[in-house]
C-alpha positions in Angstrom: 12.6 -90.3 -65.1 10.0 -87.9 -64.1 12.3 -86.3 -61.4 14.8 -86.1 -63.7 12.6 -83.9 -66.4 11.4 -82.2 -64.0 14.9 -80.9 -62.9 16.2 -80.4 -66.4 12.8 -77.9 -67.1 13.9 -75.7 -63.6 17.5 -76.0 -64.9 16.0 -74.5 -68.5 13.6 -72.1 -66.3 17.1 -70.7 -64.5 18.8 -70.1 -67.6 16.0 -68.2 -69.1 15.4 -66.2 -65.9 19.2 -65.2 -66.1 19.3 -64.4 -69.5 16.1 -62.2 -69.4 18.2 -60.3 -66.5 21.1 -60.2 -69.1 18.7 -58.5 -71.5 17.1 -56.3 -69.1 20.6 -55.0 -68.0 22.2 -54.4 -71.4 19.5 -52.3 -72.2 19.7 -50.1 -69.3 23.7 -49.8 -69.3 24.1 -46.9 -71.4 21.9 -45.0 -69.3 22.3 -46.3 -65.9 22.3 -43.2 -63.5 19.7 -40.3 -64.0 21.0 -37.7 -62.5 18.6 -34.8 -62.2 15.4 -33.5 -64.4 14.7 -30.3 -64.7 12.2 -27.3 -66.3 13.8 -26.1 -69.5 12.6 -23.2 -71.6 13.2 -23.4 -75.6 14.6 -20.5 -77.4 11.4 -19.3 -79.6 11.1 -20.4 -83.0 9.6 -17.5 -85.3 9.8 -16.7 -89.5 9.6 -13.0 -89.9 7.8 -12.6 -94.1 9.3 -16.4 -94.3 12.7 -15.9 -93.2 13.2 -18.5 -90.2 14.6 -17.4 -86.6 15.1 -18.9 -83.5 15.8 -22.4 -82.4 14.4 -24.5 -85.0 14.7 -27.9 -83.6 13.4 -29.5 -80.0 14.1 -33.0 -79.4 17.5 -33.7 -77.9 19.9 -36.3 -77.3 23.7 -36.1 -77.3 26.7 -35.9 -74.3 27.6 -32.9 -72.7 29.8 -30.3 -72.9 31.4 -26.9 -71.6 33.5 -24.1 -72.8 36.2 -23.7 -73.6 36.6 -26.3 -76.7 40.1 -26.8 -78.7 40.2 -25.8 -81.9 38.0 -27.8 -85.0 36.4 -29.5 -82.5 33.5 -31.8 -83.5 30.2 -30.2 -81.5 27.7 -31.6 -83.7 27.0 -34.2 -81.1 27.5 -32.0 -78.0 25.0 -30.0 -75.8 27.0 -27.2 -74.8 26.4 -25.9 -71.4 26.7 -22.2 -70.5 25.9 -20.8 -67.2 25.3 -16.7 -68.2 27.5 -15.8 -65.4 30.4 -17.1 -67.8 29.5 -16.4 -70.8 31.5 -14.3 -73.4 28.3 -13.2 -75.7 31.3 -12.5 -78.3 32.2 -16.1 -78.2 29.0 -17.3 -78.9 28.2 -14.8 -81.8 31.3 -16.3 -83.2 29.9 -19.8 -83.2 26.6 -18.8 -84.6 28.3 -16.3 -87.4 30.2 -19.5 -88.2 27.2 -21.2 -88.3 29.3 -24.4 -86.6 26.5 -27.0 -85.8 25.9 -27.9 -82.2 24.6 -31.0 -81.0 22.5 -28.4 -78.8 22.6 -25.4 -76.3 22.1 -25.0 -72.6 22.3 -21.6 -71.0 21.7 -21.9 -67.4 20.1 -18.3 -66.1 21.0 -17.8 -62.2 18.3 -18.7 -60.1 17.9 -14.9 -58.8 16.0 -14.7 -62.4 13.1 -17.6 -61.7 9.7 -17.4 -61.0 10.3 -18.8 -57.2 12.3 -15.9 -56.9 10.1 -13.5 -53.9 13.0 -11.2 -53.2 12.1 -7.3 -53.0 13.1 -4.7 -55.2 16.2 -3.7 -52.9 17.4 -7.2 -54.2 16.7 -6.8 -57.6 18.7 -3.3 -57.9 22.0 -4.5 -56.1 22.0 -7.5 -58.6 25.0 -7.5 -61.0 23.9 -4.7 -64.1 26.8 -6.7 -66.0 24.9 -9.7 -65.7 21.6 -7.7 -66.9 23.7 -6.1 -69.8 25.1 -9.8 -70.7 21.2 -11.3 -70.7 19.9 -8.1 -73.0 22.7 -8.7 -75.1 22.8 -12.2 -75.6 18.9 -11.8 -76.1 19.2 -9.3 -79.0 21.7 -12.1 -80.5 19.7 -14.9 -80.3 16.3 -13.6 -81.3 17.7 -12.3 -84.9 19.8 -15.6 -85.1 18.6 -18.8 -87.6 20.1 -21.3 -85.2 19.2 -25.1 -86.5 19.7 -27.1 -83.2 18.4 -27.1 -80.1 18.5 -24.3 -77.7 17.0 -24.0 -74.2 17.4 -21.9 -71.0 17.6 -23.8 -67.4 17.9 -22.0 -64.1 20.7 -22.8 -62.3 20.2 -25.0 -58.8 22.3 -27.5 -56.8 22.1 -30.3 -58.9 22.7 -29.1 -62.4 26.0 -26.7 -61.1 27.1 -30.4 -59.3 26.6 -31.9 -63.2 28.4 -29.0 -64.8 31.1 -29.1 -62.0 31.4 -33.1 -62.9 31.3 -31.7 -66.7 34.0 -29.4 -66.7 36.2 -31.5 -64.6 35.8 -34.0 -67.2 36.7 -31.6 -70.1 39.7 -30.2 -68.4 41.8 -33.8 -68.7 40.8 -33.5 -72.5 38.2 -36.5 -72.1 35.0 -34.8 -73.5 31.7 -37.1 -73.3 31.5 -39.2 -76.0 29.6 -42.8 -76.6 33.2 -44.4 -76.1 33.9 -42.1 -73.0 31.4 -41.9 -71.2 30.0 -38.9 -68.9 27.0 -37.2 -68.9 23.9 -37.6 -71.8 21.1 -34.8 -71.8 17.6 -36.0 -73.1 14.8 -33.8 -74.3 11.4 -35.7 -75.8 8.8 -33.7 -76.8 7.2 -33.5 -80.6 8.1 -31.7 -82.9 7.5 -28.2 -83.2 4.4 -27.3 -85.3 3.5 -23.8 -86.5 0.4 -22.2 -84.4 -2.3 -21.5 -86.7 -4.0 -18.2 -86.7 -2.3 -16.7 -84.0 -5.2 -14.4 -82.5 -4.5 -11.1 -80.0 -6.9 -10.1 -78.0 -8.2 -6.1 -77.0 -9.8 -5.1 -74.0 -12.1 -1.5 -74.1 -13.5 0.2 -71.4 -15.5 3.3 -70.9 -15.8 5.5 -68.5 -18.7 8.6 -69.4 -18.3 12.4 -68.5 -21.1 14.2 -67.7 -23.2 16.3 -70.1 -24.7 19.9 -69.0 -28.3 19.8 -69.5 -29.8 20.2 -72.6 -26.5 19.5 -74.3 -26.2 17.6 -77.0 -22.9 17.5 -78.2 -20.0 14.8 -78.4 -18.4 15.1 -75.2 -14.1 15.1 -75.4 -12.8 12.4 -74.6 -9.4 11.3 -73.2 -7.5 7.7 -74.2 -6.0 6.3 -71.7 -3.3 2.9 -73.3 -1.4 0.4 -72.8 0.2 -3.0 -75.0 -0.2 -6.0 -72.2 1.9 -8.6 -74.4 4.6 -9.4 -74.4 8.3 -10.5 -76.7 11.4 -12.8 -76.1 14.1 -15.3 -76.4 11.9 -17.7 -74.4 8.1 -17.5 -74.7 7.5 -19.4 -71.3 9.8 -16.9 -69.8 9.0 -13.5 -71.0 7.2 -12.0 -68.1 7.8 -8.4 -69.1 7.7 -6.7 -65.4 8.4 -3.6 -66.6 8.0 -3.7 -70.8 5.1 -3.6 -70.6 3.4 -4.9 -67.0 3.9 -1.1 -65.3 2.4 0.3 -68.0 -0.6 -1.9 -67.8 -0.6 -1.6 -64.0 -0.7 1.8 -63.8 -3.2 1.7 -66.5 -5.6 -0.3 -64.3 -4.7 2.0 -60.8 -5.8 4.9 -62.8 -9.1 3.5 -64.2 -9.7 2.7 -60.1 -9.2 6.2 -58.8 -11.1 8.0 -62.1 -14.1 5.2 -61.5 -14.7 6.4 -57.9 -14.6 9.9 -59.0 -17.1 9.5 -61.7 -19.2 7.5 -59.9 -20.7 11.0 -58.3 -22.4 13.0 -60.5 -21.0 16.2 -58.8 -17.6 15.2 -59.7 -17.8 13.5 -63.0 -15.7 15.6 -65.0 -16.9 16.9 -68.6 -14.7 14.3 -70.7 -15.0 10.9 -71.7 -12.5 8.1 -70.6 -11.9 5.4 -72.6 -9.1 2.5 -71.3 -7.8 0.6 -74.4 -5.3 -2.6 -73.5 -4.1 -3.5 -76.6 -1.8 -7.0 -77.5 0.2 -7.1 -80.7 2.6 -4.6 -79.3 5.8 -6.4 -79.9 4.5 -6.5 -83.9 4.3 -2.9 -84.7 1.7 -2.3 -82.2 -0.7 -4.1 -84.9 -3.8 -4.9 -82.1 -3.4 -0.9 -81.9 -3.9 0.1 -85.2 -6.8 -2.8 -85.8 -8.6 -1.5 -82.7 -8.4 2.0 -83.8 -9.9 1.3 -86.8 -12.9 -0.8 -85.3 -13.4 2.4 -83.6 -17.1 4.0 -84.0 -15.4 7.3 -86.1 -17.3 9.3 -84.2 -15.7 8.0 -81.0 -12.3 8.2 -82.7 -13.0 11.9 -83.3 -13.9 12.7 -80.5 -10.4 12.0 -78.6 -8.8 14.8 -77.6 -5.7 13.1 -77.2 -4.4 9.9 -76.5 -1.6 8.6 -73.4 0.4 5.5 -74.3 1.9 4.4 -71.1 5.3 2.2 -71.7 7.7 1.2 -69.2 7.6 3.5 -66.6 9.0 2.0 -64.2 12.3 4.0 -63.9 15.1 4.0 -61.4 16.6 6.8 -62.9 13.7 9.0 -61.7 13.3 10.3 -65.8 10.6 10.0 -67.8 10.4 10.8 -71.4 7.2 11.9 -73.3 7.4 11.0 -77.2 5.6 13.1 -80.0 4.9 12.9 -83.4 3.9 16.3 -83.9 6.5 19.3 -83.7 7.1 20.4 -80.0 6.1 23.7 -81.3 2.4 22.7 -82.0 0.2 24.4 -79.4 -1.6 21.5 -78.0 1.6 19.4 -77.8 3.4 22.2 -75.6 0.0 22.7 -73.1 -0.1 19.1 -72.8 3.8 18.8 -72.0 3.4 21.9 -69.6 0.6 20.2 -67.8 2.8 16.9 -67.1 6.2 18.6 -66.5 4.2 21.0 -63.6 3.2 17.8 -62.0 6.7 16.3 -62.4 8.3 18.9 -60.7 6.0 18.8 -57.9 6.8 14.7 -57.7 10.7 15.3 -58.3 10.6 13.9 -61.6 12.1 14.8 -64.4 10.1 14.6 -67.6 11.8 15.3 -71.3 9.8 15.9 -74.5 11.0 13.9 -77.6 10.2 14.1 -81.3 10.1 11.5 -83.7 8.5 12.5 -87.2 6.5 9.8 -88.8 7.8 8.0 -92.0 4.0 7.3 -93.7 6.0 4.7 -96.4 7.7 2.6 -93.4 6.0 -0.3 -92.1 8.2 0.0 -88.7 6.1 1.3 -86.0 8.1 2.5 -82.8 6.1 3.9 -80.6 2.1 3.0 -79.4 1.1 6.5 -80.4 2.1 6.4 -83.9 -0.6 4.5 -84.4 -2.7 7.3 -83.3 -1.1 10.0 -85.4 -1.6 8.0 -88.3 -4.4 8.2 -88.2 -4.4 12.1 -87.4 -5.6 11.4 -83.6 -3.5 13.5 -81.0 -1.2 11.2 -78.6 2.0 11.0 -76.9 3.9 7.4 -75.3 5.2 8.1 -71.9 8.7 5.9 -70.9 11.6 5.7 -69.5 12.9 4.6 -72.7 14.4 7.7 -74.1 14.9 6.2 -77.6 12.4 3.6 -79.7 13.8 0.2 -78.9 14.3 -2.0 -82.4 11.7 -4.5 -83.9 10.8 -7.4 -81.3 13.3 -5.4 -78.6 12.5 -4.6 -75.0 9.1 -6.2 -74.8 9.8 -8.5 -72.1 13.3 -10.0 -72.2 14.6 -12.4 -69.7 16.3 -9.9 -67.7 12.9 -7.9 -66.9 11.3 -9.3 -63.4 9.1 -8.0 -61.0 12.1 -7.8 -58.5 14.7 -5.9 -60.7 12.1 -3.4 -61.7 11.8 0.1 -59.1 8.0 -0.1 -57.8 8.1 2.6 -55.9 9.0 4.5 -59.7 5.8 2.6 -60.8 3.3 4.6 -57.3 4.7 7.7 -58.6 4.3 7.0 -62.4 0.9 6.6 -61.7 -0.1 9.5 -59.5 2.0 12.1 -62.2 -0.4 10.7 -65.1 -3.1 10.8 -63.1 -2.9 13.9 -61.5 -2.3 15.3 -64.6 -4.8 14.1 -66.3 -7.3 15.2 -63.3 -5.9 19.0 -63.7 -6.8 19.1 -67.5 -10.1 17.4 -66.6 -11.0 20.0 -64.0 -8.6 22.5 -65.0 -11.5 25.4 -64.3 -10.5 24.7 -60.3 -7.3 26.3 -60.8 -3.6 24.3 -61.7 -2.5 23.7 -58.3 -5.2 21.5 -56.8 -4.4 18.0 -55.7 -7.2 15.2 -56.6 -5.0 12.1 -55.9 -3.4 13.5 -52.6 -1.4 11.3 -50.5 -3.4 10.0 -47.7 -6.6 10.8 -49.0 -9.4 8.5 -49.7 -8.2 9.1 -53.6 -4.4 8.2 -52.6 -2.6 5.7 -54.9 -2.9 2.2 -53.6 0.6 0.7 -53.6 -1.3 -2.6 -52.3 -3.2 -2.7 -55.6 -0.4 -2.1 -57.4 1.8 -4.4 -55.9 -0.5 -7.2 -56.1 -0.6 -6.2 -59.8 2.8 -6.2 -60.5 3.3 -9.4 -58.6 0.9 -11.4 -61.2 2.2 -9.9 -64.4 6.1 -10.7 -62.8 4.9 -14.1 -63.0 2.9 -14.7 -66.6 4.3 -15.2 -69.4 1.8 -13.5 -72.1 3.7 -13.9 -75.6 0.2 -13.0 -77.7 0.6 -15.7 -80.1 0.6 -18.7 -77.2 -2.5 -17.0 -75.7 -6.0 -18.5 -76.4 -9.2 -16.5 -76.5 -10.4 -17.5 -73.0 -7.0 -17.2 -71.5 -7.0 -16.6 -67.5 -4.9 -14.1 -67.9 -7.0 -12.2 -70.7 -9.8 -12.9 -68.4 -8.7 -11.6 -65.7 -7.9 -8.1 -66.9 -11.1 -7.8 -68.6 -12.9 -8.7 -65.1 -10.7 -6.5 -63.1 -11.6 -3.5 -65.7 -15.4 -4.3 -65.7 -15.0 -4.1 -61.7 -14.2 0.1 -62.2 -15.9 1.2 -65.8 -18.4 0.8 -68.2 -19.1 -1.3 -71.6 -16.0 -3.5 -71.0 -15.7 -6.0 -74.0 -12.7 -7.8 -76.1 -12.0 -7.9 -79.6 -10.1 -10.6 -81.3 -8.3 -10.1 -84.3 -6.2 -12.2 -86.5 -1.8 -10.9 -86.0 -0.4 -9.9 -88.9 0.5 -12.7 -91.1 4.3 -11.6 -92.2 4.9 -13.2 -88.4 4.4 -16.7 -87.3 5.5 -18.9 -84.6 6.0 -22.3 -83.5 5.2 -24.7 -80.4 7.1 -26.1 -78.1 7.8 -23.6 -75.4 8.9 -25.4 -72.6 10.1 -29.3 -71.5 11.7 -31.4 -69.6 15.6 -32.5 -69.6 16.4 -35.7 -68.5 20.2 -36.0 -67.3 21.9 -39.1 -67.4 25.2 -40.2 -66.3 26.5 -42.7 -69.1 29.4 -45.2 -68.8 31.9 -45.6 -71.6 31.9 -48.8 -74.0 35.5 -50.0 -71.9 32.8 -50.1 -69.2 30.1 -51.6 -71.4 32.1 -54.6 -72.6 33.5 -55.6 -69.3 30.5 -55.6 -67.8 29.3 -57.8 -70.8 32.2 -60.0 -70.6 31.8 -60.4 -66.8 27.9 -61.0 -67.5 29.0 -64.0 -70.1 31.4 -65.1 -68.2 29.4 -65.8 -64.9 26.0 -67.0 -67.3 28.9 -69.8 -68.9 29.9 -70.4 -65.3 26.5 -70.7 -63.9 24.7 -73.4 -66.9 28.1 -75.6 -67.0 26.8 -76.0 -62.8 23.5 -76.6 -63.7 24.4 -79.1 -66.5 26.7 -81.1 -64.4 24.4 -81.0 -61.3 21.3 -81.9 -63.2 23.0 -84.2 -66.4 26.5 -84.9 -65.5 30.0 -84.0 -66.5 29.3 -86.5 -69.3 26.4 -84.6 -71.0 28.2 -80.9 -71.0 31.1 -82.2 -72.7 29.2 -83.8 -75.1 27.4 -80.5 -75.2 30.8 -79.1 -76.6 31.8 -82.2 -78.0 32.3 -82.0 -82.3 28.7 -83.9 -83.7 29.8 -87.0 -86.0 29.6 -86.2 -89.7 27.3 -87.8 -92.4 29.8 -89.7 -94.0 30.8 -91.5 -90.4 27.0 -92.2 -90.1 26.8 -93.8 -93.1 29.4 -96.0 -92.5 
């Protein structure tokens, strides 16, 4: 009797095991296969005075998909993938104009455009400009689109083109992934996106002192040298901003090295002050700018004889323009133009002057030195830009990396604004002398600026997703305070008509799902072989007997009764 028990409880023990198996497997046959993960980038999520932009959703979980789609086609529970290389920017303006709801987007950037990407500049310049004009294009689109569904940027490797390849093979027989199909579900879990709070940009100052005769005791002049570090663009994580602004802030920190060792000997200190301003907010009307200004001691801020704004001058073209606010015919603007188009023409560069007049009643800020000429302080923007790009444009889009930018534009940048500022300094030594000569212990350092370059090519530095003791905020203050004097940073609230969200960056999980056909025979086979396998164990442990009676009809009451 006891043997008998004891086989019916390792029977019962079996079953159980079996059917907690069952379980284990039902659960898991939806998503049976993961097929890759990956780094994805979400598409920021902004409101501009309360109107939303961007992507404003996160979380993701539907099939996939890829162009081209028939007609009326249901895409609300689709991830449509997008590899740039194929994309018809018209095609997508379309869906967004449309406003048709996607399930969510993928665009998969080539891998030539990631961080892991070391190739030179050579590399960078041969690279497809169509490709570049699709990325600035499609950029401008989705940064001034309301788009509520997910969107994210992927760089393109082995695995995910083997998935798309599996995708699009798929969609070309007309079965798309679906729950009742099958194919290939994409998976993004991350919270919610929740507005930062008191988005803070940070300014760095530094000072470099000119040298007083004695027994003077005047203001000495003093010379501004500037540059926005932040940056702006479809993807926070991503915008790098090589060239918008990172050569401008390079070449800001090059110059502050070669002025430091000259004033570090009294007998050739010039007679003018230096100050260094890196400024954030540049992407928002240059608002750090204008709130740094107007921290300034006024007697400091009186005392500039004019300001240089250096912005993306890192030019293949071998141009440079210099914007003004003031007339071209004002007397200070046109010895200040002659003194950097002299030193152009020794370098081979070409160097236009530009004027934009200043609208007092409009909010839109184009250029760093409007802020200036606001308030009535003398300063021009160098660029290769030769018109002000648009609100939130050309700050750092996807499309500006370290090796697609000309560095050997950003060495010569430098030494024009430098030796130019260097004649006016010591302009009393005549106009052809050469401070900064090549091979000189006062040469450009292409290793410093390389190095440079190399760091900003790889940091994203959206101001709003940057804390107060940011390593990268840290850095540039330590690297100033290694060349001047009175280095120190001032925080300031951004302007609240802007406001952004979280979320930047995830991971996508890519499963390959099997349709419900596959589903139920699976669960039929599974039923099938757990009736097979307790009808055994009944009959081996009870007898034939007990599992038809196991089936058998119970008697009813009445027959009891009886």
């Amino acid at each position: 009797m006891a043997g008998r028990k004891g086989r019916e409880g390792e029977m019962l023990e079996s079953v159980y095991s079996v059917i907690a198996l069952v379980y284990i497997l039902v659960a898991c046959v939806e998503l049976c296969d993961a097929a890759t993960v990956l780094d994805v980038y979400r598409l920021i999520q902004y409101d501009l005075a309360g109107v939303p932009f961007g992507s404003r959703f996160a979380n993701l979980n539907h099939h996939a998909g890829s162009l081209p789609f028939r007609s009326g086609a249901d895409l609300s529970r689709t991830v449509v993938v997008i590899p740039i290389r194929e994309l018809n920017v018209t095609i997508l303006q379309e869906i967004i104009t449309q406003k048709d709801r996607l399930g969510g987007l993928l665009l998969l950037l080539p891998q030539k455009f990631s961080f892991d990407n070391r190739e030179g500049e050579e590399g960078g310049q041969t690279y497809g400009k169509d490709v570049m004009q699709k990325l600035a294009e499609l950029e401008k689109l989705l940064i001034h689109a309301n788009m509520p569904y997910p969107v994210y940027f992927a760089f393109e490797d082995d695995e995910i083109d083997e998935v798309l390849a599996d995708i699009k093979k798929n969609d070309a027989t007309g079965q798309h992934s679906t729950s009742t199909i099958g194919g290939y579900k994409f998976v993004v879990s991350t919270p919610e996106p929740k507005k930062v709070s008191s988005a803070i940009i940070a300014n760095i100052q530094g000072w470099l002192p000119g040298l007083k005769a004695d027994g003077d005791v005047s203001q000495l002049p003093t010379i501004a040298i500037v540059a926005s570090y932040d940056t702006f663009g479809a993807a926070p994580a991503l915008s790098v901003g090589s060239d918008s602004n990172g050569s401008g802030v390079v070449a800001l920190l090059e110059i502050a090295r070669l002025f430091s060792r000259l004033y570090s000997n009294p007998k050739t200190r010039g007679r003018y002050n230096i100050l260094f301003g890196l400024t954030s907010g540049g992407p928002y009307n240059y608002n750090g700018t204008l709130k740094w200004l107007r921290s300034l001691d006024h007697r400091v801020r009186e005392s500039i004889d004019y300001a240089v704004c250096l912005n993306s001058i890192a030019s293949s073209e071998n141009e440079l323009w210099m914007h003004v606010s003031k007339p071209p015919e004002n007397a200070y603007i046109k010895h200040l133009f002659e003194g950097f188009f002299n030193v152009a023409n020794e370098l081979g560069v070409n160097i236009n002057l530009k004027h934009k007049k200043i609208n007092i009643s409009d909010p839109r800020v184009a250029w760093e030195h409007e802020q200036f000429s606001r308030l009535r302080v003398t300063a021009v923007t160098l660029s290769e830009l030769s018109d002000p790009p648009e609100l939130l444009e050309s700050f750092g889009g996807l499309y500006d990396k370290g090796h697609f930018g000309d560095r050997t534009a950003v060495f010569r940048s430098v030494k024009l604004v430098a030796e130019s500022l260097a004649r006016h300094i010591y302009a009393p030594l005549g106009k052809n002398i050469q401070i900064f000569a090549d091979g000189s212990s006062l040469a450009v350092n292409p290793s410093y600026i390389n190095s440079w370059l190399n760091l900003f090519s790889r940091t994203p530095r959206m101001a709003p997703f940057l804390s107060k003791n940011d390593p990268f905020i840290t850095a540039l203050k330590r690297e100033l305070a290694e060349h001047i004097a009175e280095v120190h940073v001032q925080y300031e609230l951004l302007d609240g008509m802007f406001s952004f969200y979280d979320s930047t960056r995830a991971r996508l999980n890519v499963y390959q799902v099997a349709s419900v056909t596959f589903d139920l025979l699976l669960l039929l086979a599974l039923g099938s072989y757990l009736i097979l396998l307790f009808s055994s164990l009944v009959i081996v442990t009870r007898g034939l007997d007990d599992l038809i009676g196991i089936f058998r009809r119970p008697p009813s009451r009445k027959n009891k009764t009886a």
